[in-house]
TILUM-638933 format. One record per residue (C-alpha): residue in three letters; z, x, y. Coordinates in steps of 0.1 Angstrom, whole numbers, plus 2048, in hexadecimal, padded with zeros to 3 digits. Each point is the difference from the previous one (the first is absolute). Layout:
ALAZXY/...
//
This chain:
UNK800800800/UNK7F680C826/UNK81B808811/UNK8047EC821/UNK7FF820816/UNK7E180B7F0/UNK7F27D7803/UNK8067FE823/UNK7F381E80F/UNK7E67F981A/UNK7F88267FB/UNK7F57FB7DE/UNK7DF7EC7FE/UNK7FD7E27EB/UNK7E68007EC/UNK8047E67E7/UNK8107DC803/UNK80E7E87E1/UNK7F77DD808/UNK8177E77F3/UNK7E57E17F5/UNK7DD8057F5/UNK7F17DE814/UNK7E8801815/UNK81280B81A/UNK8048237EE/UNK7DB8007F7/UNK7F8800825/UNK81681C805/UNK7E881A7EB/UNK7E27FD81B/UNK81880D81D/UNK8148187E3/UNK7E08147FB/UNK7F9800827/UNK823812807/UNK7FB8157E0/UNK8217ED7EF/UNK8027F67DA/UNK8127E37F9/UNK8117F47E0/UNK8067DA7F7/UNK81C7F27EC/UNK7EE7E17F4/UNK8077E77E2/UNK7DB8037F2/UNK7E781E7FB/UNK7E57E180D/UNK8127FC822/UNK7E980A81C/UNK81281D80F/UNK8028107DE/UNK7DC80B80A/UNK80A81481B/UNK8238117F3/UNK8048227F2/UNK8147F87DF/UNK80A7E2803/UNK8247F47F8/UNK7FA7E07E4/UNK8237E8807/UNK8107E6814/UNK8037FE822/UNK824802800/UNK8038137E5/UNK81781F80C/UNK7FC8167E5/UNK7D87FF809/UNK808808823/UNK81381B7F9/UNK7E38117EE/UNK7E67F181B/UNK818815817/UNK7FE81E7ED/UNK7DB805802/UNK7FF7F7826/UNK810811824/UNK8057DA80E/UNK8057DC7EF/UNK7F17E4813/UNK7FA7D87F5/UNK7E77E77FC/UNK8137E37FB/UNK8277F2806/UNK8047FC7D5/UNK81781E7FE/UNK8228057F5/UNK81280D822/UNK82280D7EF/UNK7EF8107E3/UNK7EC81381C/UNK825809814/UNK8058177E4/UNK7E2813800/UNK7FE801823/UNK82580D7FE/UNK7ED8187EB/UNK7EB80F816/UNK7E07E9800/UNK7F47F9821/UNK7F27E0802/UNK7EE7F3822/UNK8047E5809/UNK82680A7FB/UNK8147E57E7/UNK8187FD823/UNK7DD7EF80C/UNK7F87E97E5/UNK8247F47FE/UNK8037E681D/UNK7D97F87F3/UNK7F97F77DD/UNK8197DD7FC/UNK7F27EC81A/UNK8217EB80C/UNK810825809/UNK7E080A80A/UNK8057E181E/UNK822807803/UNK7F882580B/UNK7E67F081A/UNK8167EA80B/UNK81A817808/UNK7E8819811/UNK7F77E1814/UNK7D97FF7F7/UNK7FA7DA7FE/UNK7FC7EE7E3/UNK7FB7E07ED/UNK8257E87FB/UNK80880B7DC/UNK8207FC7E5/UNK80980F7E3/UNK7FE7E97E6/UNK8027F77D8/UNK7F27DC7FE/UNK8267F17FB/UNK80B7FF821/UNK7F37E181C/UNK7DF80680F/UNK80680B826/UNK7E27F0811/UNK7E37E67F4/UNK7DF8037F5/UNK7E9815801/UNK80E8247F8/UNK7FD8257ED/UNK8138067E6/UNK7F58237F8/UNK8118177DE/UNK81181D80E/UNK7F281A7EC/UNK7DF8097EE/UNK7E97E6811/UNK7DE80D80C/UNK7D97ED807/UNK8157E0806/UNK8168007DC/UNK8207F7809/UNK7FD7F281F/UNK7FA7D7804/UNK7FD7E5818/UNK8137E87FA/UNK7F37DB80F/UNK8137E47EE/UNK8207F97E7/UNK7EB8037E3/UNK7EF821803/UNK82280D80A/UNK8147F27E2/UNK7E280B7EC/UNK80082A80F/UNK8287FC7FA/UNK7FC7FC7DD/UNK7E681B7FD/UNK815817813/UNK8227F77F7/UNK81981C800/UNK7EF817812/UNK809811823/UNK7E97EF81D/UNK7FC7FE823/UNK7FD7DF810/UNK7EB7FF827/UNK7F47E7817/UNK7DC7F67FE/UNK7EC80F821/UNK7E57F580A/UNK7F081B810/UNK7DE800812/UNK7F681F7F1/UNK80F81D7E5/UNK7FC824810/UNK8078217EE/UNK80A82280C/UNK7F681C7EA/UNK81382180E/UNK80C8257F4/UNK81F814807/UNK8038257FD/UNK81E8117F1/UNK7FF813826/UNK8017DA80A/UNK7DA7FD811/UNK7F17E17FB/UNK7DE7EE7FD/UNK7FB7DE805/UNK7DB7EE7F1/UNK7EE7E5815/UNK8177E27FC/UNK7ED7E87E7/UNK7FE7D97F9/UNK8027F67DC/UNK7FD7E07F0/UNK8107F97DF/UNK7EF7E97E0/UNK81D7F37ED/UNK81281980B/UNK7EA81E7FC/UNK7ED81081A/UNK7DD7F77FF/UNK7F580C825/UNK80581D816/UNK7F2804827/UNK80781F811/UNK80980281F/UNK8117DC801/UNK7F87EF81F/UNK820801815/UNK812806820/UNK80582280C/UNK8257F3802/UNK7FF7F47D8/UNK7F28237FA/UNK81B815812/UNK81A7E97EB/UNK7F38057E0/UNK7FF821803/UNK82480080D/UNK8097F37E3/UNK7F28177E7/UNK80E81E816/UNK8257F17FE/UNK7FC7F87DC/UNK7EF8227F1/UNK81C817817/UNK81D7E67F5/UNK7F88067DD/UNK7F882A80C/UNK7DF7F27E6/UNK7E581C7F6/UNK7DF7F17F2/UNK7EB7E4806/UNK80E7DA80A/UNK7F37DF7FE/UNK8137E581A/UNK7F17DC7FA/UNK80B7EC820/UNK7FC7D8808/UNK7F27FB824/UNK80D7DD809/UNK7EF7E1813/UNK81A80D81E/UNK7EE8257FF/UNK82280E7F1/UNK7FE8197E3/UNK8167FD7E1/UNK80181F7E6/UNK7F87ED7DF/UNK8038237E8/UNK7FF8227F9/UNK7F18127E7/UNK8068257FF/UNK7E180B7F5/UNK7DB7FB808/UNK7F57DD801/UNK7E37E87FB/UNK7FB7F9825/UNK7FA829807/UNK7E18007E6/UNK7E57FA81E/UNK81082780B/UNK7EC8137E6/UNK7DD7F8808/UNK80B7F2829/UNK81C81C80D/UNK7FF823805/UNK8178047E7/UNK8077E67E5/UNK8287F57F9/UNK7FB8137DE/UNK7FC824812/UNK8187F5818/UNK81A7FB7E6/UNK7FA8237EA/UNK7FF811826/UNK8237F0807/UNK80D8087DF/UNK7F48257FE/UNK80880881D/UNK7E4807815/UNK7F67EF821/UNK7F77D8801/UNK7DD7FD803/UNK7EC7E681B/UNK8037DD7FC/UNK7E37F2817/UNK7E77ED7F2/UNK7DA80F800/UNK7ED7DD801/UNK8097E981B/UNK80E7E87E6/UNK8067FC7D8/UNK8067E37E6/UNK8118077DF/UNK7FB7E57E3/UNK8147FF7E1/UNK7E87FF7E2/UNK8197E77EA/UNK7FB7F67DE/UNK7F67DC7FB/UNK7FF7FB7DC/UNK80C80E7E2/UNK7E481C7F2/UNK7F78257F8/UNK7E780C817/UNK7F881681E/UNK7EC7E8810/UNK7E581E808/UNK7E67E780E/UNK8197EC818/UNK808826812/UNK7DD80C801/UNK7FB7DF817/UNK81B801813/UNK7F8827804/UNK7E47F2811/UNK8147F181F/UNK7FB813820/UNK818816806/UNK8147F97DA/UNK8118157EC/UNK80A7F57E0/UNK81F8107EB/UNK8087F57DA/UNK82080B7F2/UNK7F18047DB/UNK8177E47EE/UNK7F47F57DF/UNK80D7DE801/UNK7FA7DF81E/UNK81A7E7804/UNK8057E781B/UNK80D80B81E/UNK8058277F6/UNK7EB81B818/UNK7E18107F0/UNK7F181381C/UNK7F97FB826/UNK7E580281A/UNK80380C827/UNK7E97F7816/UNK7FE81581E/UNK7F57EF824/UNK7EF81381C/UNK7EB7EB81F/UNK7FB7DB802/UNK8137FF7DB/UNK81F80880B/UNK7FE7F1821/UNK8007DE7F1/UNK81D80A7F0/UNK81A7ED7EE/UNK7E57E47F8/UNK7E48197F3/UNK81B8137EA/UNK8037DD7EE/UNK7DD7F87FF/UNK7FD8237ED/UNK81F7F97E8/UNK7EF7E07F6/UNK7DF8157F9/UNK8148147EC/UNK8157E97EC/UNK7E27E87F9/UNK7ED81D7EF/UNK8218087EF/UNK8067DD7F0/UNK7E17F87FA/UNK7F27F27DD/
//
């Protein structure tokens, strides 16, 4: 095991990174790896998951397995994660150890249980939806509609539901009976925003365009970069991510999904420390994607640029819409076709409803992006009616 002294040394250069999680967000890691001359190494559940095609020597086990983390560790100078699945007080002991992971477990703490991840807002006074702790025993403390939302382990929408009426209430109790949730008011916001920026261990930061999204049960299906706000809305959102990332002293890449109400007041929904599905559009649209930004902040070396080089960008989730094998080769040679498109597939073997296959960004320059918001959905219903189509 590294010792911590040798780990941390900004002197010593860091030249190959274990990723904990072999998604897709890993995969898109290996372009910006080979750029910075890096190597990275994946601890992944299955030699098919897509970042297995990018790792040096891949680590074959459980997310949270510890044991696999500890050797993941051994072949690497720095840990980093894909995902929130892991198993924070095994990994006290090996950081205890020596490993340096980044971002630092003190990071992920207030983070990866969503009610203490609100409380921590709330007591650094970044606004946020009403919400309650909760266990489906105790009286409901406001009517219909509202979020009732697991606390742990939800992601693309699972564990997190709307709750309209008395009978799909009593009907999510049942499913979820017994475990830990968080209970928030409904909003209903005129928009959803997202801030995608990076923190330096010396404590620079970069802030991305701020970005609209908009969700399909749940999951994002649309990204437009820049979002079309106030210079005012801009200067908060950004606030925000500043006081967050140098609260939690973060190093890496986070995403911040916001609400932007009817009132033109923003609400931080969640954070998910890590990159995230609304900073896509930054590989093909920004100077430097989230992915580079995020090996850059956790070796060590200088954040990179985050202007966009196109006037504007769309990023549309390629989702699965039926149960199948395929690669759907002939749907991405048309939608390679689009102006402007460029299409990525993650390389999974199996479609299922709802679960993300690949995306397309679609970059804007002239009369394109000056139409804006409306073109950018004209484009993502190009896209998505060559996607589903028969």
């Amino acid at each position: 095991m590294k010792s911590s002294q040798t780990a941390a040394s900004p002197s010593a250069k860091i030249k190959r990174v274990g990723v904990v999680g072999g998604g897709q967000l890993a995969w898109m890691m290996g372009d910006a790896a080979s750029k910075l001359g890096i190597e990275l190494v994946v601890q992944t559940p299955h030699a098919t998951d897509p970042a297995t095609a990018v790792s040096i020597d891949p680590v074959l086990a459980a997310i949270d397995d510890v044991n696999a983390t500890a050797k993941l560790a051994d072949r690497c100078d720095v840990v980093t994660f894909e995902n929130e699945f892991v198993n924070l007080d095994g990994l006290r002991l090996l950081e205890q150890e020596g490993v340096l992971f980044q971002p630092s477990l003190s990071s992920l703490y207030p983070l990866l249980d969503k009610y203490i991840q609100r409380c921590y807002l709330r007591d650094f006074g970044l606004p946020t939806p009403r919400f309650w702790e909760w266990d489906c025993s105790a009286d409901l403390p406001f009517d219909f509609p509202f979020v009732i939302k697991v606390r742990r382990h939800g992601y693309d929408g699972q564990g997190t539901f709307i709750v309209k009426n008395r009978e799909s209430f009593e009907s999510i109790c049942a499913r979820l009976k017994g475990r830990p949730l968080l209970l928030e008011e409904f909003v209903p916001f005129d928009r959803e925003l997202a801030v995608i920026a990076a923190r330096s261990a010396s404590g620079e930061i970069a802030i991305y365009p701020i970005v609209e999204t908009q969700q399909e049960n749940q999951v994002c299906r649309l990204v437009i970069a820049p979002a079309d706000i106030s210079l005012e809305l801009k200067a908060e959102a950004e606030a925000i991510a500043r006081t967050l990332l140098n609260s939690l002293q973060a190093v890496g890449v986070f995403g911040i999904e916001l609400f932007l109400t009817a009132d033109n007041k923003l609400l931080v929904n969640e954070i998910a420390p890590r990159t995230h599905n609304s900073g896509h559009f930054t590989i093909d649209a920004c100077k430097t994607s989230q992915f580079e930004q995020h090996l850059r902040a956790v070796c060590q070396l200088p954040l990179g640029n985050c202007d966009l080089n196109c006037n504007a960008a769309l990023m549309v989730n390629l989702l699965g819409y039926e149960s199948a094998e395929s690669d759907y080769l002939e749907k991405r040679k048309q939608l390679a076709q689009i102006k402007g498109a460029f299409v990525h597939w993650y390389g999974k073997k199996e479609s299922r409803p709802g679960r993300k296959l690949g995306h397309v960004t679609v970059v804007l320059d002239g009369e394109s992006a000056r139409n804006g918001r409306s073109q950018a959905e004209s484009i993502a219903q190009t896209v998505e009616s060559i996607w589903r189509a028969s």
